[in-house]
C-alpha positions, -999 to +999 in steps of 0.1 A: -129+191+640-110+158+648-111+173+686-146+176+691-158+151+715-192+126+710-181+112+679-188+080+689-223+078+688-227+093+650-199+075+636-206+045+649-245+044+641-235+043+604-207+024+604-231-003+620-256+003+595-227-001+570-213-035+586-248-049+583-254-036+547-220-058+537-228-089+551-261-091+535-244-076+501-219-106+507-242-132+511-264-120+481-228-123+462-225-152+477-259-163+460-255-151+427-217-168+419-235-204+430-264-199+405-238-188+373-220-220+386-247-247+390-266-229+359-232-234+332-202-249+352-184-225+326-151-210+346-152-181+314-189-173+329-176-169+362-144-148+351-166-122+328-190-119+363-157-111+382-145-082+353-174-074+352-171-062+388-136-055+384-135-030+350-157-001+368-141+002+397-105+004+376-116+028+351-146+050+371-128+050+399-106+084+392-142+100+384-165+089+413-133+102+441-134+139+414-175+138+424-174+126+461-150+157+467-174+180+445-210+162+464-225+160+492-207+130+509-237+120+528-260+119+500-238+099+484-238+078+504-273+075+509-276+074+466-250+048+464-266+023+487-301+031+471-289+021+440-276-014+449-309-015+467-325-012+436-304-037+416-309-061+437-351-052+443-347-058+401-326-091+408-353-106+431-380-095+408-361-116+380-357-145+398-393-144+415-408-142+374-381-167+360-370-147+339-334-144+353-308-144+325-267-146+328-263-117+311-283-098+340-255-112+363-232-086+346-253-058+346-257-059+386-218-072+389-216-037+372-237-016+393-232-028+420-193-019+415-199+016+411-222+018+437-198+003+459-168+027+446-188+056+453-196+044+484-162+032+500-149+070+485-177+087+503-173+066+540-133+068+535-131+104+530-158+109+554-140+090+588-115+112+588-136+143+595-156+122+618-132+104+636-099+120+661-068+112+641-058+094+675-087+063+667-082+064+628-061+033+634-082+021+658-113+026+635-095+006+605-089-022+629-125-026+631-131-021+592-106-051+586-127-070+615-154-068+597-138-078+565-129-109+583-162-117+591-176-116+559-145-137+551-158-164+575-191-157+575-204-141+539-203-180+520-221-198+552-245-171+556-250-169+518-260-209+517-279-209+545-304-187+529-303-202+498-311-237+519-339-220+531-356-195+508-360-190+477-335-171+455-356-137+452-360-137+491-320-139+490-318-109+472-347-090+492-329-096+525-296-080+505-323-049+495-335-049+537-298-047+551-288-018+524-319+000+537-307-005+573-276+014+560-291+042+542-319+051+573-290+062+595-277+083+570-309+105+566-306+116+602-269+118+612-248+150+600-216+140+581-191+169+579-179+180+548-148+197+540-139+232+538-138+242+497-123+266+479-145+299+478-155+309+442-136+339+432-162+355+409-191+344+399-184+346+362-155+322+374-156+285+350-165+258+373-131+230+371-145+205+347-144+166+359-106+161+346-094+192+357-106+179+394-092+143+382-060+160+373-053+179+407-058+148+419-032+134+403-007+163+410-014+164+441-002+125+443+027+133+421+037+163+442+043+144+476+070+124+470+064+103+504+029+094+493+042+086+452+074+058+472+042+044+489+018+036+458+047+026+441+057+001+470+021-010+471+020-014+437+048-039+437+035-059+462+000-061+452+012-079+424+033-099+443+003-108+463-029-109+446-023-139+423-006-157+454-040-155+471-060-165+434-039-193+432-049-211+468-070-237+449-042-247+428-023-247+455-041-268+474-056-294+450-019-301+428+010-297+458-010-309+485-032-333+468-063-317+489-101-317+485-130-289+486-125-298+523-092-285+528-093-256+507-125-243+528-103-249+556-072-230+541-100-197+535-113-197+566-082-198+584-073-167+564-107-153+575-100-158+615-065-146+609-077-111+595-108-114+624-085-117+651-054-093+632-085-065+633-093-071+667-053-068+675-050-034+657-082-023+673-070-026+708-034-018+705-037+008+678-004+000+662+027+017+667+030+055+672+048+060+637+018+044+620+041+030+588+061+009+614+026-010+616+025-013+580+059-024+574+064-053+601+029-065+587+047-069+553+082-081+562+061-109+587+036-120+563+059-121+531+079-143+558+046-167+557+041-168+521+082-179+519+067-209+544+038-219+525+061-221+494+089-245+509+061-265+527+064-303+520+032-317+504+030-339+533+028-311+556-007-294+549-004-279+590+023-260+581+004-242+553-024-238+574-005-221+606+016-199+580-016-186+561-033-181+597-002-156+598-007-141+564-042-132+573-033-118+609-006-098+591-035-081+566-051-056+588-019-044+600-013-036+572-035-022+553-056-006+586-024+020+594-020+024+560-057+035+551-052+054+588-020+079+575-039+087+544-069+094+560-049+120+586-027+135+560-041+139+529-060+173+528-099+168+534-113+180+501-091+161+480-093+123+498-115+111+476-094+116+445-066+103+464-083+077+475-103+065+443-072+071+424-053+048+447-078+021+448-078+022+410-040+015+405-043-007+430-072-026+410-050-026+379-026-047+394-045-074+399-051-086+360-010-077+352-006-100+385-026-128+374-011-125+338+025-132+350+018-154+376-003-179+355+025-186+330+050-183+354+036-209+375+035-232+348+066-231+339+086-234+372+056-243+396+033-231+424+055-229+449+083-207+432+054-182+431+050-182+467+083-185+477+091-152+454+063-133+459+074-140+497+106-126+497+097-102+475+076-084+497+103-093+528+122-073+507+107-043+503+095-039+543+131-042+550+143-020+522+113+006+534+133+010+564+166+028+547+138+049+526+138+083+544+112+097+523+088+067+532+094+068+569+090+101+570+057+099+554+037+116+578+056+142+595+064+155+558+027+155+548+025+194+546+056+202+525+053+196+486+020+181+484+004+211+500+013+234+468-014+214+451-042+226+470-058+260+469-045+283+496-084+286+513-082+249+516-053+247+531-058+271+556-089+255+563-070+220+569-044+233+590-071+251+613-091+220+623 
C-alpha cells in the first residue's frame, strides 16, 4: 500500500486540517492557563491543571492504542476531535454565562487529553498506511515544524485573541479550527489495516487487556525496539526537567527578566521550526537511527554548554538552546519514522500509546529527582549531567548492535507476536 501513488493529496488534506486544529487548540490553551493565573496566582492551581492533562494520557493511554487498533481509525478520528469540539463549545458557553469555575478547568484539561491521545494514536498509526515508507521521515519533519510553530506562535496567537475578544469567542474559534479538522475526514478514505480473520464465529472476542497485553509482548519480544524505550526512557528523564527548569534557570543563574526567558522559549521554538524544515528536505540519513542518535549526542553536547555558561554570558545560553531545539526533530522525527515502518500495521497503536505512556511517566520521576537535586548542588549540575548523560548514551548506542540494527531486524522476534493472517498481510503490502 505504501507504493501506491497520489498520496499526497489525501494525506495532506488532513494533515492540514490537523495543523490548523492545533494551533487553535494551542491558543485556546494558551487562554485558559492566563485566566487560572490572573484569577488565583496559585502555582498548585496551575500544577493540578497540568496533571490534570497529564494523568489520562499516562494511565488511558495503553487502552485508547488497544481501541484504535480494534476501530475504525477514521472515525476516531473524526470522534476524537468532535469531542474537544464539544468541550470547548461547553467552555465558551461558561465563560459567555459567567459561570466559569476552576474546577471546570480540570474537567476539559481532562478531556481534552483523551481526546488528544486518541487522536495522535489514530493519525500516527494511520501515516504509515498512507504515506511511502520513503517520506515517513520526511512527513515527521513537517509534524515537528508544526510543533515549532505552535512553539513560537501558540502564546502570541493565544493573547492576541484574548486582546481582542472576549474569552468565549477564544474558545469558539478553538471549536471552528477542530471543525476544520474533522470536515476533511468525512470525505477522505483512511486505510485500515489487514486483521486477523475470526476463526469461528462462536470464537470469544480478545477482551481490552488481552489486546493491551499483546501489545505489550509484542514490545517485549523485539529486543531492538525494548533497548530503544529503555534508552528513551533514560533520557527523557534526563531531559524533561532540564526543559521545566528554564525559568529557574534563567531568573537565579542569569539574573534575567520575563524578557529573557520569552526570549530563551522562542529560540527553542525557531530551532525546532527550522530543525523540521532540515529533516523535511534532507530526510535524514538512510539508516534512520543515525538521525536519531547524532540529534542526541549534539544536543546533550548543548545542554553540557548551557550548564558551564557564565552568568554573564546569557548569548551563550541562547545559541546552545537554539541548538537543543534544532537537534529535537532529528530526533524524535526518524524515530517516530522507524516505528511507523516497522512495527506491524494492526498493532501501532498499542505500540504507540504504550510508548507515549512510559514515556509520560517519566516526566513526574524526572521532575521529582531533579527538583531536590538542584537544590542541593545547583541548576547547572543538572544541565551539565543531564548533558552528558544523554552524550553518553548516543555514543554508547553506537557499540549497541541490537539498536543499530533496529530496523533491518524488525521481522525476526517481534513478528511471533502477531497472528500469522496479519503478518502475511504486512509483509504483502
Amino acid at each position: 500500500m505504501n507504493t501506491r501513488t497520489g498520496w499526497k493529496a489525501p494525506f495532506f488534506t488532513i494533515w492540514t486540517g490537523q495543523a490548523f486544529s492545533l494551533i487553535g487548540s494551542r491558543a485556546a490553551q494558551f487562554a485558559l492557563v492566563w485566566w487560572l493565573t490572573k484569577l488565583t496566582g496559585s502555582a498548585t492551581v496551575l500544577a493540578m491543571a497540568s496533571m490534570a492533562a497529564l494523568l489520562p494520557e499516562i494511565f488511558l493511554g495503553p487502552i485508547a492504542g488497544a481501541l484504535v487498533d480494534r476501530w475504525n481509525r477514521r472515525i476516531v478520528m473524526i470522534v476524537a476531535d468532535g469531542c474537544v469540539a464539544l468541550a470547548s463549545l461547553w467552555l465558551a458557553y461558561l465563560f459567555w454565562t459567567g459561570h466559569m469555575q476552576v474546577w471546570h478547568v480540570y474537567v476539559i484539561m481532562a478531556v481534552r487529553s483523551v481526546g488528544g491521545g486518541f487522536h495522535w494514536t489514530a493519525m500516527q498509526a494511520s501515516t504509515s498506511l498512507m504515506v511511502p515508507e520513503k517520506h515517513l521521515t520526511r512527513v515527521a519533519g513537517l509534524n515537528q515544524m508544526v510543533k515549532g510553530v505552535l512553539d513560537i506562535a501558540g502564546p502570541p496567537l493565544g493573547a492576541l485573541l484574548m486582546g481582542m475578544l472576549p474569552l468565549h469567542s477564544v474558545m469558539l474559534v478553538d471549536v471552528g479550527t477542530a471543525l476544520g479538522a474533522i470536515v476533511p475526514l468525512l470525505f477522505v478514505h483512511v486505510p485500515q489495516p489487514e486483521r486477523a480473520l475470526v476463526a469461528a464465529a462462536s470464537a470469544v472476542k480478545p477482551t481490552i487487556w488481552a489486546d493491551v497485553r499483546q501489545g505489550l509482548r509484542y514490545i517485549w519480544n523485539w529486543p531492538g525496539l525494548v533497548t530503544l524505550i529503555g534508552a528513551a526512557l533514560i533520557f527523557k528523564i534526563a531531559l524533561t526537567p532540564a526543559f521545566s527548569l528554564v525559568p529557574l534557570l534563567v531568573s537565579e543563574h542569569f539574573h534575567g527578566e520575563a524578557a529573557q526567558l520569552s526570549l530563551l522559549e522562542s529560540v527553542v521554538g525557531v530551532g525546532i521550526l527550522a530543525g523540521g524544515m532540515v529533516l523535511s528536505t534532507w530526510g535524514g540519513f538512510r539508516r534512520r537511527i543515525y538521525t536519531t542518535i547524532m540529534g542526541l549526542i549534539i544536543l546533550g553536547l548543548a545542554f553540557v554548554v548551557v550548564g558551564l555558561a557564565p552568568a554573564g554570558l546569557f548569548w551563550v545560553a541562547l545559541a546552545s538552546m537554539l541548538v537543543a531545539g534544532l537537534m529535537i526533530p532529528l530526533i524524535d522525527g526518524p524515530l517516530m519514522a522507524i516505528l511507523q515502518s516497522t512495527v506491524a500495521p494492526e498493532v501501532q497503536g498499542r505500540v504507540f500509546s504504550l510508548f507515549g505512556s512510559l514515556l509520560s511517566i517519566t516526566s513526574p520521576f524526572g521532575l521529582a529527582i531533579a527538583g531536590p537535586v538542584s537544590d542541593w548542588l545547583g541548576l547547572q549540575v543538572w544541565y551539565i549531567a543531564a548533558g552528558a548523560l544523554c552524550a553518553a548514551i548516543g555514543l554508547a548506542s553506537l557499540f549497541m548492535p541490537v539498536l543499530m540494527n533496529f530496523e533491518q531486524n524488525h521481522n525476526g522476534q517481534a513478528a511471533q507476536a502477531v497472528p500469522a493472517p496479519a503478518v502475511a498481510a504486512e509483509r504483502g503490502s
